[in-house]
C-alpha positions as YAML, in Angstrom:
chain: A
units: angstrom
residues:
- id: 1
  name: UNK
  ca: [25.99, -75.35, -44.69]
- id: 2
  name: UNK
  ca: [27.22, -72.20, -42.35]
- id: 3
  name: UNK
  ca: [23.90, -70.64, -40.90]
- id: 4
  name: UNK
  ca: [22.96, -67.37, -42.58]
- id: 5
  name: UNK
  ca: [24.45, -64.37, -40.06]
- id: 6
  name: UNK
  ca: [21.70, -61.94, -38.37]
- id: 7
  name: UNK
  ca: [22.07, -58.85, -39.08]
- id: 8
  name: UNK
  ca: [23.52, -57.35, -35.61]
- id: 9
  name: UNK
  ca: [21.10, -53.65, -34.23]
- id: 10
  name: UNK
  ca: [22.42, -50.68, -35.74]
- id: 11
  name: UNK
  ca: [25.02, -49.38, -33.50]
- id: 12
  name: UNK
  ca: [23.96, -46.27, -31.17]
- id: 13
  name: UNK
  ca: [26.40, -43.27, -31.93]
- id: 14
  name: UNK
  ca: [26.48, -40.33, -29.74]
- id: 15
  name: UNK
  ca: [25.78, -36.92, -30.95]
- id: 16
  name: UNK
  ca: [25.40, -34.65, -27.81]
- id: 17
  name: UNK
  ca: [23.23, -31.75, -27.31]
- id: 18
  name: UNK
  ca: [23.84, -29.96, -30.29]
- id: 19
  name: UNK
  ca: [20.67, -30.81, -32.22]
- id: 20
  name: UNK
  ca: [17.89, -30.36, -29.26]
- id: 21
  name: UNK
  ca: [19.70, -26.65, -28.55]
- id: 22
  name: UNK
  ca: [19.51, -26.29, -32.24]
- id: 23
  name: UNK
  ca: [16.53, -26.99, -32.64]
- id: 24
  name: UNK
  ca: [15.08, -24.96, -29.58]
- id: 25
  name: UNK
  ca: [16.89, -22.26, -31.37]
- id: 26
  name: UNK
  ca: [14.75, -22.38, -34.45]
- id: 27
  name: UNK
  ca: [11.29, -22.42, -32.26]
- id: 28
  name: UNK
  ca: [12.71, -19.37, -30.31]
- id: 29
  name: UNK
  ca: [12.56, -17.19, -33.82]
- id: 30
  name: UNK
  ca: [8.79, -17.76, -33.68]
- id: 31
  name: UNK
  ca: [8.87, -16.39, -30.12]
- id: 32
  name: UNK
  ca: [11.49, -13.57, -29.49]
- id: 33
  name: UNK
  ca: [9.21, -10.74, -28.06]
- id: 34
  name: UNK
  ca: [8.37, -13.48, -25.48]
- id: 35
  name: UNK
  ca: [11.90, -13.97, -24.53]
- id: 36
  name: UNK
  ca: [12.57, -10.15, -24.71]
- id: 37
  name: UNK
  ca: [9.80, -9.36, -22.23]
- id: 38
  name: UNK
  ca: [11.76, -11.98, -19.65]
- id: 39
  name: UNK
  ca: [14.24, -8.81, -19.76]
- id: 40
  name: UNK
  ca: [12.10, -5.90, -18.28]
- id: 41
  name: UNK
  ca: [10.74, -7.60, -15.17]
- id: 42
  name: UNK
  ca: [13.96, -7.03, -13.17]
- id: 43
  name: UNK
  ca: [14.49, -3.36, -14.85]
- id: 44
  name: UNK
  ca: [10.90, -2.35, -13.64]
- id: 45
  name: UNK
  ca: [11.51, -3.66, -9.93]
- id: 46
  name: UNK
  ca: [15.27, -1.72, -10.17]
- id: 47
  name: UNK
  ca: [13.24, 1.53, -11.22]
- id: 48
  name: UNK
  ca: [10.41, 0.98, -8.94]
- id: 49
  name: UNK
  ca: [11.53, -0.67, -5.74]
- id: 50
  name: UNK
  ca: [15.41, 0.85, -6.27]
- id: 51
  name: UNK
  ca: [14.80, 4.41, -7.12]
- id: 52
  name: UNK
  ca: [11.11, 4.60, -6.36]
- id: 53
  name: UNK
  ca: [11.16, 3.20, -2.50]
- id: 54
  name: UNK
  ca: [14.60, 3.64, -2.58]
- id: 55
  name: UNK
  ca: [14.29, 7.16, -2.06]
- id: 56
  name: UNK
  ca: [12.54, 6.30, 1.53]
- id: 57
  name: UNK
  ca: [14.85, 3.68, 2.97]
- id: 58
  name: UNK
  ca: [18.16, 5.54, 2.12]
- id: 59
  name: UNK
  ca: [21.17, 4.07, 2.16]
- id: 60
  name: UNK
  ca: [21.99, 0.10, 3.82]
- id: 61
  name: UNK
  ca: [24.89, -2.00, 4.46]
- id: 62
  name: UNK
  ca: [26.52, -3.65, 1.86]
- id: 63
  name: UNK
  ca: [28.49, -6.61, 1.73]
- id: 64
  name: UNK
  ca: [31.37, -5.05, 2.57]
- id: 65
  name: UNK
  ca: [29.71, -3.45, 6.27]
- id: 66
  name: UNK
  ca: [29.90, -0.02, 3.78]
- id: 67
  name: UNK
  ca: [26.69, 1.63, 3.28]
- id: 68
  name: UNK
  ca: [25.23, 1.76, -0.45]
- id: 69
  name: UNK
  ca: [22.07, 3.04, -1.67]
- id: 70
  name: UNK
  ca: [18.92, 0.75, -1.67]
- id: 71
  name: UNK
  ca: [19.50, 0.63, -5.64]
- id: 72
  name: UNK
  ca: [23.10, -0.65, -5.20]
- id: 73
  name: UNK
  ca: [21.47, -3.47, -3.02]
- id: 74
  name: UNK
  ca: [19.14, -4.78, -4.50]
- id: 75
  name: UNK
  ca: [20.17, -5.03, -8.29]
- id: 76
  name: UNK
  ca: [22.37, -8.06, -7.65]
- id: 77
  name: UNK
  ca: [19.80, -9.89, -6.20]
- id: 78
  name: UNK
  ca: [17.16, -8.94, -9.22]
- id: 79
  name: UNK
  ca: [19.88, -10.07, -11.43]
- id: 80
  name: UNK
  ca: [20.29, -13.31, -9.57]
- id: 81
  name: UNK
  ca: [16.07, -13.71, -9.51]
- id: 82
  name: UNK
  ca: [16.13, -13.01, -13.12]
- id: 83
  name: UNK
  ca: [18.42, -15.77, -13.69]
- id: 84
  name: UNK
  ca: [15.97, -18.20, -11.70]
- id: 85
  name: UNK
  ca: [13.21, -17.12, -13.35]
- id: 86
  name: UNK
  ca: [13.99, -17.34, -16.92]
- id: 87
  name: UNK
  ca: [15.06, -21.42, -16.47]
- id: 88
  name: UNK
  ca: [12.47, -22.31, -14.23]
- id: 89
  name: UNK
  ca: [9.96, -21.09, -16.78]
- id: 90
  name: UNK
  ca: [12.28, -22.97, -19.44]
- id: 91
  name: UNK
  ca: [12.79, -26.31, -17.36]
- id: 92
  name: UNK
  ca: [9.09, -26.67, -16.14]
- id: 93
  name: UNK
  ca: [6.20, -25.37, -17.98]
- id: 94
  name: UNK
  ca: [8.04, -25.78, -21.47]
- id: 95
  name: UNK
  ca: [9.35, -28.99, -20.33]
- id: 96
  name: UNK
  ca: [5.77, -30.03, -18.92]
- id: 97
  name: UNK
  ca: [4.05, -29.68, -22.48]
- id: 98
  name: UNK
  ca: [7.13, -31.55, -24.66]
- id: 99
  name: UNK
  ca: [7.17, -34.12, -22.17]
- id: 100
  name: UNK
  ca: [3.47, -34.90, -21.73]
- id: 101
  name: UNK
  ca: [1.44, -33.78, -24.25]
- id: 102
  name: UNK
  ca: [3.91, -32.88, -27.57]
- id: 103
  name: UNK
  ca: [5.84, -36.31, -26.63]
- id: 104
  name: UNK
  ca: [8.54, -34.36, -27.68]
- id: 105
  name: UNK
  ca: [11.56, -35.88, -25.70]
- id: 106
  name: UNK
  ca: [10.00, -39.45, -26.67]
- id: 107
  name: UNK
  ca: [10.59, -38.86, -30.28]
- id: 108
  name: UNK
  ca: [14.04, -37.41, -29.72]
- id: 109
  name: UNK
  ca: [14.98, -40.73, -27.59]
- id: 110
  name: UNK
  ca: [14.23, -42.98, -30.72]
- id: 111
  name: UNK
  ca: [16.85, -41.48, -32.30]
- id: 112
  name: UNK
  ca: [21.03, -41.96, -31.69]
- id: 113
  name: UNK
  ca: [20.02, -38.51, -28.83]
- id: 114
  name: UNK
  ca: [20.66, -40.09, -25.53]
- id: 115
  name: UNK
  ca: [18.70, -38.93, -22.05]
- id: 116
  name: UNK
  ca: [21.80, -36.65, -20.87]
- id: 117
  name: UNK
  ca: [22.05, -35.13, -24.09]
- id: 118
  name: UNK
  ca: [18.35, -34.44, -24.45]
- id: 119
  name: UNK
  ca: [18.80, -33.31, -20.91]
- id: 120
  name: UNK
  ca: [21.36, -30.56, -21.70]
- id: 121
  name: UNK
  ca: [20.49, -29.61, -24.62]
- id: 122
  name: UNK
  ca: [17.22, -28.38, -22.62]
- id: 123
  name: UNK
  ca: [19.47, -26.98, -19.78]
- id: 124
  name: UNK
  ca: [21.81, -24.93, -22.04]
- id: 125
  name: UNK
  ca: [18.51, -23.35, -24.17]
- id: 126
  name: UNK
  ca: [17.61, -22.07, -20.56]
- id: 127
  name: UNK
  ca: [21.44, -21.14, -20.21]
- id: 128
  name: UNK
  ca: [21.14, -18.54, -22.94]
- id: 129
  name: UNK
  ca: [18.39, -17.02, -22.03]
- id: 130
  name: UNK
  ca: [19.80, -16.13, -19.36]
- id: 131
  name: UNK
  ca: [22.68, -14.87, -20.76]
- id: 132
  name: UNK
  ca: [20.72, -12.13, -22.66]
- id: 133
  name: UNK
  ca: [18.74, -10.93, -19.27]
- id: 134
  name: UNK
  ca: [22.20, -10.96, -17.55]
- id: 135
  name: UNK
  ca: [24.22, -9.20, -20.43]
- id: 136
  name: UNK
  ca: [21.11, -6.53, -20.66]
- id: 137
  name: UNK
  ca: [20.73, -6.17, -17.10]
- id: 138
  name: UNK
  ca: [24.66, -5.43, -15.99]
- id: 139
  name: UNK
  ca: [24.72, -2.91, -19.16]
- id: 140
  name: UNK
  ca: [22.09, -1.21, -17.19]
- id: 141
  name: UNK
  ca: [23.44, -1.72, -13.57]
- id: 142
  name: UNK
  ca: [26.67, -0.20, -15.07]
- id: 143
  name: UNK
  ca: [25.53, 2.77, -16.70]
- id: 144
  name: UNK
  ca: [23.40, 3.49, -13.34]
- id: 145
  name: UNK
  ca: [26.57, 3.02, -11.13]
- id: 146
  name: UNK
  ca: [25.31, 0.48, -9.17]
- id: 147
  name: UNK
  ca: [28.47, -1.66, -9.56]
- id: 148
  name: UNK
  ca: [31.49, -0.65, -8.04]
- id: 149
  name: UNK
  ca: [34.31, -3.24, -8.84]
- id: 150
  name: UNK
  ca: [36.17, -4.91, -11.99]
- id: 151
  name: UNK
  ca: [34.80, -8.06, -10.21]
- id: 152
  name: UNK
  ca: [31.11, -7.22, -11.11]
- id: 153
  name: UNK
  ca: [32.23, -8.61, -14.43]
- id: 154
  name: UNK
  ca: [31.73, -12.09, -12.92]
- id: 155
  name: UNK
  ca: [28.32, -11.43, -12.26]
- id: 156
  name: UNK
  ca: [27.56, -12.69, -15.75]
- id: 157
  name: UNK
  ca: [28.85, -15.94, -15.56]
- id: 158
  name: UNK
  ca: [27.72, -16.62, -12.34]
- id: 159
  name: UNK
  ca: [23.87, -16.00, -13.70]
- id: 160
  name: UNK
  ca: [24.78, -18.55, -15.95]
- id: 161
  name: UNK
  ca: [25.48, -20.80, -13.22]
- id: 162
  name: UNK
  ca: [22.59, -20.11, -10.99]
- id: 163
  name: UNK
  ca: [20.08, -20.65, -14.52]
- id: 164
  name: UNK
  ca: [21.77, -23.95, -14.95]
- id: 165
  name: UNK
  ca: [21.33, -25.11, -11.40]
- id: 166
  name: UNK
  ca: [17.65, -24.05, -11.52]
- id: 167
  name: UNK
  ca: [17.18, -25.24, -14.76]
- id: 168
  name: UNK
  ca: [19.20, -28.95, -14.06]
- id: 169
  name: UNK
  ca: [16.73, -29.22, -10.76]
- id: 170
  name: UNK
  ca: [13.45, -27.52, -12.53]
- id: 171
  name: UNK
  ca: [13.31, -30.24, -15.64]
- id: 172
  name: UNK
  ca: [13.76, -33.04, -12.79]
- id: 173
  name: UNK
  ca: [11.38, -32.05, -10.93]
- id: 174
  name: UNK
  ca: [8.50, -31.73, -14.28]
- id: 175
  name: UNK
  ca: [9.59, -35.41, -15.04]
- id: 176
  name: UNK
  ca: [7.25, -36.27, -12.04]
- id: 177
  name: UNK
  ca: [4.39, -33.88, -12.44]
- id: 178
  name: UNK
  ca: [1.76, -35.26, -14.52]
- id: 179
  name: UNK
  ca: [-1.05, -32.79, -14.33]
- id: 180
  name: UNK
  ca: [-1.43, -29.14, -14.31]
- id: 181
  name: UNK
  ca: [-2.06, -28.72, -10.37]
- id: 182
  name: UNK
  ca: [1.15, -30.18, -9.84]
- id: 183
  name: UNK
  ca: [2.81, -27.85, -11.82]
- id: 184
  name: UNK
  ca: [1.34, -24.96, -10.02]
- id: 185
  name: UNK
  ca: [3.82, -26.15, -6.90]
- id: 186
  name: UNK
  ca: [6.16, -24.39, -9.33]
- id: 187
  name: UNK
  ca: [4.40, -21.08, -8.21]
- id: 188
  name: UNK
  ca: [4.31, -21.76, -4.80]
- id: 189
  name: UNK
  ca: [8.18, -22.74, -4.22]
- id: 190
  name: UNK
  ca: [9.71, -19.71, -6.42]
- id: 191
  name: UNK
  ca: [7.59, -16.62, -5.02]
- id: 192
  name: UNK
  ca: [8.11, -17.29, -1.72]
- id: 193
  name: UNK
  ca: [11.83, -17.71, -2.58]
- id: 194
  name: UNK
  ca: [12.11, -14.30, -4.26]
- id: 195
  name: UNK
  ca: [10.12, -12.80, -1.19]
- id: 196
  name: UNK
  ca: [12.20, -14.17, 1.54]
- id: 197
  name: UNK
  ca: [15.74, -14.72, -0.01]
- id: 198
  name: UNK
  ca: [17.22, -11.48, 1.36]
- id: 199
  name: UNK
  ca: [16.30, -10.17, -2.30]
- id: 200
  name: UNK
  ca: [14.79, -6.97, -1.28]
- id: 201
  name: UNK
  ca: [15.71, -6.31, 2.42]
- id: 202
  name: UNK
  ca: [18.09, -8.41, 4.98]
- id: 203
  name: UNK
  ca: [17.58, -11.61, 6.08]
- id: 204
  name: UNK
  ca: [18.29, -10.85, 9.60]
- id: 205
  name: UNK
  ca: [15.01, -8.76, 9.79]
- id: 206
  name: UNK
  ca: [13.60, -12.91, 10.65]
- id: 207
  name: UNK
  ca: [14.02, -15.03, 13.75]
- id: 208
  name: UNK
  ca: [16.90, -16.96, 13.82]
- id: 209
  name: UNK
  ca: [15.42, -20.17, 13.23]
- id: 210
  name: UNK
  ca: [13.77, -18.30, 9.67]
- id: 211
  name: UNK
  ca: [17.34, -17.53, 8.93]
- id: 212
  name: UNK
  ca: [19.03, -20.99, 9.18]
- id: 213
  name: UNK
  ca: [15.43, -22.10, 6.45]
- id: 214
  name: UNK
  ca: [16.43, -19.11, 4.24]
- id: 215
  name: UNK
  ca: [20.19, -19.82, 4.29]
- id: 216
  name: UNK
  ca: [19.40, -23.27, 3.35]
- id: 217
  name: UNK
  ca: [17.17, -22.08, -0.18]
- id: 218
  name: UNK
  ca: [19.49, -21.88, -3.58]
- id: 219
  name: UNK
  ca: [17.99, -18.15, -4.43]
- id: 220
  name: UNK
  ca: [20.06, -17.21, -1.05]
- id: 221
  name: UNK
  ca: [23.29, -18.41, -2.03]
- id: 222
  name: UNK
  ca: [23.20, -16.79, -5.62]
- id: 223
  name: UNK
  ca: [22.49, -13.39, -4.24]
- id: 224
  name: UNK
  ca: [25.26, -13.53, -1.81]
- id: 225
  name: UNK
  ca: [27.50, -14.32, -4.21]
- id: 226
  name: UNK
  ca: [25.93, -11.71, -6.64]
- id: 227
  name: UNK
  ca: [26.45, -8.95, -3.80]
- id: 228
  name: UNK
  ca: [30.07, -9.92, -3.20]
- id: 229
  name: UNK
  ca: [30.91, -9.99, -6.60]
- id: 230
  name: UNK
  ca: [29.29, -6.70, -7.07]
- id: 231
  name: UNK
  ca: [31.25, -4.87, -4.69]
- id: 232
  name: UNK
  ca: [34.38, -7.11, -5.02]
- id: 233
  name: UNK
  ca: [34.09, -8.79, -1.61]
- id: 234
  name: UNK
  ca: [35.00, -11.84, -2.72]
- id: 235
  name: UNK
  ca: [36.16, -14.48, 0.01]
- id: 236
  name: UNK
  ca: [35.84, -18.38, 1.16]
- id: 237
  name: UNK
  ca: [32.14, -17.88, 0.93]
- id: 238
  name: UNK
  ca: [31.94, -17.12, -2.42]
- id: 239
  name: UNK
  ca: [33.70, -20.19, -3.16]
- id: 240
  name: UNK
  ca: [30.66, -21.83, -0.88]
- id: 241
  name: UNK
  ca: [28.38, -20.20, -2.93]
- id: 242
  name: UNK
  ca: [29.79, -21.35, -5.61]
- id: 243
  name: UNK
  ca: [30.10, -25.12, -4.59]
- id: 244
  name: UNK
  ca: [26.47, -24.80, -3.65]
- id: 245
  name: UNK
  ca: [25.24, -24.51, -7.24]
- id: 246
  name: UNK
  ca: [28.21, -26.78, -8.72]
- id: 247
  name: UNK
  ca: [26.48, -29.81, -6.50]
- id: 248
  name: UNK
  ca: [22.62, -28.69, -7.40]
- id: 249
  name: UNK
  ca: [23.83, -29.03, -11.45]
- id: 250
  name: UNK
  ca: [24.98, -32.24, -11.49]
- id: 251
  name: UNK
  ca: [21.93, -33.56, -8.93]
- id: 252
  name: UNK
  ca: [19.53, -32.16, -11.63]
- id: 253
  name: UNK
  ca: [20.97, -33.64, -14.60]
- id: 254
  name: UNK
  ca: [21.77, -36.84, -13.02]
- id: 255
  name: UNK
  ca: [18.11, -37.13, -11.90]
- id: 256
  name: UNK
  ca: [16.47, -35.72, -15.41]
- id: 257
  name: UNK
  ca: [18.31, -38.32, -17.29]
- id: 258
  name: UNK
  ca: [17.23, -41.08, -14.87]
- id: 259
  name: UNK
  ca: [14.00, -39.96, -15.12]
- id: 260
  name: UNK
  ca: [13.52, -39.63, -19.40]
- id: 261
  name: UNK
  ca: [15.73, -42.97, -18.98]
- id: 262
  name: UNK
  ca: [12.76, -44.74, -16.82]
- id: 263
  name: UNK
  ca: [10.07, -43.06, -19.01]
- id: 264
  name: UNK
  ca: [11.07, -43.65, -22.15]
- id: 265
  name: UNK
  ca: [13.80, -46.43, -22.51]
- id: 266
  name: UNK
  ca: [12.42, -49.14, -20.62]
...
């Protein structure tokens, strides 16, 4: 007699992102006027810093060596720290509780979900929140005149891309934490960013040795490229700029899905 056949495991089919984003889209009902608010904390530092201390420093150079009011310069950059802000608060502290105390992304791993498509599904929640700041924001920028080219309509996108590279590198970086002290590094790395990453006055104001550090940080690179696109000075740079955030993307997801791949599937 033949040897009864075992019953071979259930094959693993793929089924991408789609159900952690929907899924994050259902919680975010619950939570809307928490997401809205996310959208007023660049418009108060336009009004305030902009208009309000704007009206004491005058006009600066702009990307193009043309001088623009204080407004003009700084709204790119707010719309670049908005971007950073909404999906670092997505990829760490809402990250932190699914992934240690909710066991969230352990659940979702039992099931056909792989760790890259838990992964982005995570990034590209982040991703649309900051495509309502960025939509609200240029609306505004617009109807102030603080945009002066057709290529300020790239701004838009390129918040996207800025949210996902922050995002990608904020959720790998939560894998590790494991308490809430750790997580308060979070703090410490992004103010210091906004403060010094030429958002609100030039960089060359610091040594030269400060500049090469501040160069170096990803908030630096986005506002560049926000200010050229903003002005439509748009050169090899940009392209730099761009390249910058391409390479920080894929080095976040690759290391988030090692890491829920060495938590959770071993």
């Amino acid at each position: 007699m033949t040897a009864p056949m075992q019953p071979s495991a259930p094959r693993r089919v793929r089924v991408g992102a789609r159900p952690v984003l929907e899924r994050g889209l259902m919680v975010s009902r619950r939570s809307w006027l928490v997401v809205l608010s996310g959208f007023f904390e660049p418009l108060f530092y336009l009004l305030a810093m902009g208009y309000g201390l704007g009206g004491l420093v005058g006009e600066v150079t702009g990307a193009q060596g043309r001088p623009i009011s204080y407004a003009a310069y700084i709204a790119p950059a707010l719309l670049a720290t908005s971007a950073m802000n909404g999906a670092v608060f997505d990829s760490t502290w809402n990250v932190f509780f699914k992934l240690r105390f909710a066991r969230l992304y352990e659940a979702m791993l039992q099931t056909a979900l792989g760790p890259v498509d838990v992964a982005l599904g995570e990034i590209l929640m982040a991703l649309m929140r900051g495509l309502l700041y960025a939509m609200g924001f240029m609306a505004v920028a617009a109807s102030l005149g603080l945009v002066t080219s057709w290529w300020a309509l790239g701004m838009i996108p390129v918040a996207l891309l800025i949210a996902f590279g922050f995002a990608a590198l904020g959720m790998a970086a939560t894998s590790y934490a494991k308490s809430f002290q750790q997580m308060d590094i979070v703090g410490f790395a992004v103010l210091p960013m906004f403060l010094f990453s030429s958002t609100l006055y030039p960089v060359e104001v610091f040594p030269e040795v400060v500049q090469w550090v501040v160069k170096a940080l990803p908030l630096w690179h986005g506002i560049e490229l926000m200010r050229q696109l903003a002005v439509g000075a748009v050169s090899w740079a940009s392209a730099g700029h761009t390249a910058y955030f391409l390479a920080m993307s894929a080095l976040g997801i690759w290391l988030t899905a090692r890491r829920l791949r060495a938590l959770f599937l071993r």
